[in-house]
N, C-alpha and C positions, 0 to 999 in steps of 0.2 A: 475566443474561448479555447482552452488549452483541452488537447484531446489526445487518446493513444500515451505515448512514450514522453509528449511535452507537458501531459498531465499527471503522468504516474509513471517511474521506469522500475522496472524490475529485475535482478540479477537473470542474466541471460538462460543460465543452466536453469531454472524455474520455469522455464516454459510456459509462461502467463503472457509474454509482447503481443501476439495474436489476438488472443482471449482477451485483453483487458482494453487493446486497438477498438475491436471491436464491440468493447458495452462503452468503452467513453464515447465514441463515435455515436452511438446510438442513444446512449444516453443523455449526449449535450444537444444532441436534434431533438430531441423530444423536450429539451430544457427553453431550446429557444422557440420550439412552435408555442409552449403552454405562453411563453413571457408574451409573446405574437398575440396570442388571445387574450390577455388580461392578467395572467396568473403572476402575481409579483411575485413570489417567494421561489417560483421555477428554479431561477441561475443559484441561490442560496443551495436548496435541498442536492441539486447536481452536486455544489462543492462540498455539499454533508457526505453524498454517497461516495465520491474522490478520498475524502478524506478517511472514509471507515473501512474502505480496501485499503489505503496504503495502511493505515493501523493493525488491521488484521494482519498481512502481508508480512510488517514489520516482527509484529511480535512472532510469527509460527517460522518465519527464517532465523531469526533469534533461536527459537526453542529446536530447529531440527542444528544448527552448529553449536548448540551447548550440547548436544548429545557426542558429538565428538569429543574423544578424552585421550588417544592415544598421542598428543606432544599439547600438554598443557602450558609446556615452560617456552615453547617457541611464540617469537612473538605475533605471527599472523594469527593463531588461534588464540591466545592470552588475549590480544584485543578484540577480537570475537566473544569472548569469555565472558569479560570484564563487562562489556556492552550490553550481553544478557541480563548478568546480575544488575544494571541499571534499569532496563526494563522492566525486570521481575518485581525489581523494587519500588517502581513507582505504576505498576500493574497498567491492562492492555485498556484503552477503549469502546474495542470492538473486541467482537470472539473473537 
């Protein structure tokens, strides 16, 4: 069961490795004690909540580098850019 930075990695200046270490950590023990008792849908809903933090994640680092506008035409930020408006256009997930 993929847990921490093997389950979700986030841009380092985000400051989430820690914080997110430790809810997958604790969230995929609590995934494998319910399965341990009976609960089939456990490992499922773990990969629900995996997946609704990287979506969240996704979309509000999107929305804090399209706030940047001062070198639109350089291409590290134009691919930044360009990646939001794909986003935006096919809307988030999660909040």
């Amino acid at each position: 069961m993929a847990t921490g930075d093997a389950a979700i990695a986030f841009d380092p200046l985000s400051s989430q490795g820690i914080l997110t270490a430790l809810y997958t950590g604790l969230s995929a023990g609590q995934a494998v004690d319910a399965t341990l008792h009976g609960e089939h849908t456990a490992l499922d809903t773990y990969t629900a909540k995996i997946t609704t933090a990287r979506t969240a994640y996704q979309h509000n680092h999107h929305a804090v580098q399209a706030q940047e506008t001062r070198w639109p035409h350089h291409p590290f930020w134009a691919r930044r850019r360009s990646n939001f408006t794909l986003t935006q256009t096919k809307g988030p997930t999660a909040p």
